[in-house]
C-alpha positions as CSV (number, residue, x, y, z in Angstrom):
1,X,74.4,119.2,135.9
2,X,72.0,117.6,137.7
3,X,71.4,113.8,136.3
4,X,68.4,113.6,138.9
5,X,66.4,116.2,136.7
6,X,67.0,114.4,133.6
7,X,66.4,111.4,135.3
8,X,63.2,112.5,136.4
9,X,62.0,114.5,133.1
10,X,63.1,111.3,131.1
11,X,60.4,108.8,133.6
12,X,58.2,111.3,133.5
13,X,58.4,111.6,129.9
14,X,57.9,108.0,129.1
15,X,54.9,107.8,131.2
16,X,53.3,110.8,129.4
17,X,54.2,108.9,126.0
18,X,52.8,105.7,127.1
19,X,49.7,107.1,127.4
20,X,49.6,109.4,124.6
21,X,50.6,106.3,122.5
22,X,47.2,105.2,123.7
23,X,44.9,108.0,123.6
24,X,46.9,110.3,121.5
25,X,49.7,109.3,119.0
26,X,49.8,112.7,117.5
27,X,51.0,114.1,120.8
28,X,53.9,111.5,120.5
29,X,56.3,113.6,118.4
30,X,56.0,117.1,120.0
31,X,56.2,115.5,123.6
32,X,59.8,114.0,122.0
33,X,61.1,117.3,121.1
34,X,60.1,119.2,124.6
35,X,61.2,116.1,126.5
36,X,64.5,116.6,124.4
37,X,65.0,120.0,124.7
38,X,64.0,120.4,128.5
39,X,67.2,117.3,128.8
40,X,69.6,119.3,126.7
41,X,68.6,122.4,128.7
42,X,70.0,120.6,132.0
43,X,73.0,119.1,130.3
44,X,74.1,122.3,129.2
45,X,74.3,123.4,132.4
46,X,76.9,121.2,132.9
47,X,78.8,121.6,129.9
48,X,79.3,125.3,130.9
49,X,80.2,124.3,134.6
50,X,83.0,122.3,132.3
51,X,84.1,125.2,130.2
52,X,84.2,127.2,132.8
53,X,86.9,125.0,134.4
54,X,88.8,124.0,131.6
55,X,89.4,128.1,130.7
56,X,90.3,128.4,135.1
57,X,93.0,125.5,134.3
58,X,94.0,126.7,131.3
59,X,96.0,129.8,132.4
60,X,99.3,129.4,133.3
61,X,99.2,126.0,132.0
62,X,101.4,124.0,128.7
63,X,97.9,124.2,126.8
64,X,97.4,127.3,124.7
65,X,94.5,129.2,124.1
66,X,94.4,127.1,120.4
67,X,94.8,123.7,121.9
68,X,91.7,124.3,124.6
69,X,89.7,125.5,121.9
70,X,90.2,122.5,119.9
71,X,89.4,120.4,122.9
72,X,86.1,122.7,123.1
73,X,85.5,122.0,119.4
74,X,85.7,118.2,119.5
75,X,83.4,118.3,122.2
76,X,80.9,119.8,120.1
77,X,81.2,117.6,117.7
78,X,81.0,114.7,120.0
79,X,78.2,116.2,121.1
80,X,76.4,116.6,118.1
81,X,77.5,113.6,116.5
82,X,75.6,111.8,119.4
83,X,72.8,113.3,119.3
84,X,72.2,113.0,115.8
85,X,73.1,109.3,115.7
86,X,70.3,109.1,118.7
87,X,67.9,110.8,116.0
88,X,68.8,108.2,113.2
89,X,68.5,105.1,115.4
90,X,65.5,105.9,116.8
91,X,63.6,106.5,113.6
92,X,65.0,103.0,111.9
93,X,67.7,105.1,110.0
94,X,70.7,102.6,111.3
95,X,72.7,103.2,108.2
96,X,72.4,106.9,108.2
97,X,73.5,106.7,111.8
98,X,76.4,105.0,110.7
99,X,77.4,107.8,108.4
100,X,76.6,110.5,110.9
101,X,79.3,108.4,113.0
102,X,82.0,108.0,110.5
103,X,81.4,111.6,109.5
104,X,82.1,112.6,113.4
105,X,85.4,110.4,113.7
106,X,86.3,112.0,111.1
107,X,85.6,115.6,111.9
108,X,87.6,114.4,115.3
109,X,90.7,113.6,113.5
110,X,90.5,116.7,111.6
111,X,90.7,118.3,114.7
112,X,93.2,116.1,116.3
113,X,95.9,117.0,113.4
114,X,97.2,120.2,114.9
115,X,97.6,118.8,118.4
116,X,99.2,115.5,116.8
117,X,101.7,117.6,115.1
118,X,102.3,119.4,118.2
119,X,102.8,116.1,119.9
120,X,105.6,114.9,117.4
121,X,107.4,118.5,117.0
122,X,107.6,117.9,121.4
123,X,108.8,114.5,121.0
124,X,111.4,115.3,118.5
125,X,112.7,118.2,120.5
126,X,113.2,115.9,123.8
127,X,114.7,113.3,121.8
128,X,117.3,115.6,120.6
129,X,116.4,115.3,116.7
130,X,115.7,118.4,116.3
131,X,112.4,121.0,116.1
């Protein structure tokens, strides 16, 4: 991922909105969605350079395949979450944001369960109190 291009799309961006503001309002939400999607295009770059190593480390490792794809999943959510939240903020919505928040944390816990029973069932096992 290269934050220099996203850097530079984002400046780029606001200049182009600045003026549209002026001259062109109309302009102002379309320009939004392209800037917004030309960003995400470059971040995903990077999120694949990261799946890509977390399924290298993965063999051989404690982690199962189940565990990594919950750690995938949460990501997504995170993810999403964010970007949603962004939406909401930016458009005056700060309740709604905090529900699109609240909504992630708890899809994140959801997830978390399995790993957190995993976690307890280890420590039981090297405490000696049984499996």
């Amino acid at each position: 991922m290269d934050v220099t291009k996203v850097a530079a799309i984002a400046v780029m961006g606001v200049v182009a909105l600045l003026i549209f503001k002026q001259y062109k309002p109309e302009w102002g939400i379309p320009t939004r969605l392209v800037l917004g999607l030309a960003m995400g295009v470059v971040m995903l770059s990077g999120v694949g350079a990261i799946v890509s190593f977390a399924l290298e480390i993965s063999e051989g490792q404690a982690l199962t395949g189940d565990m990594w794809q919950i750690l995938l999943k949460a990501l997504g959510v995170a993810f999403v979450t964010e970007i949603a939240m962004g939406i909401c903020r930016d458009s005056g919505e700060g309740g709604l944001a905090m529900w699109v928040e609240m909504t992630g944390k708890t899809a994140l816990l959801l997830l978390a369960l399995p790993l957190i029973k995993e976690v307890l069932s280890t420590a039981k096992t090297l405490l000696g109190m049984g499996g």
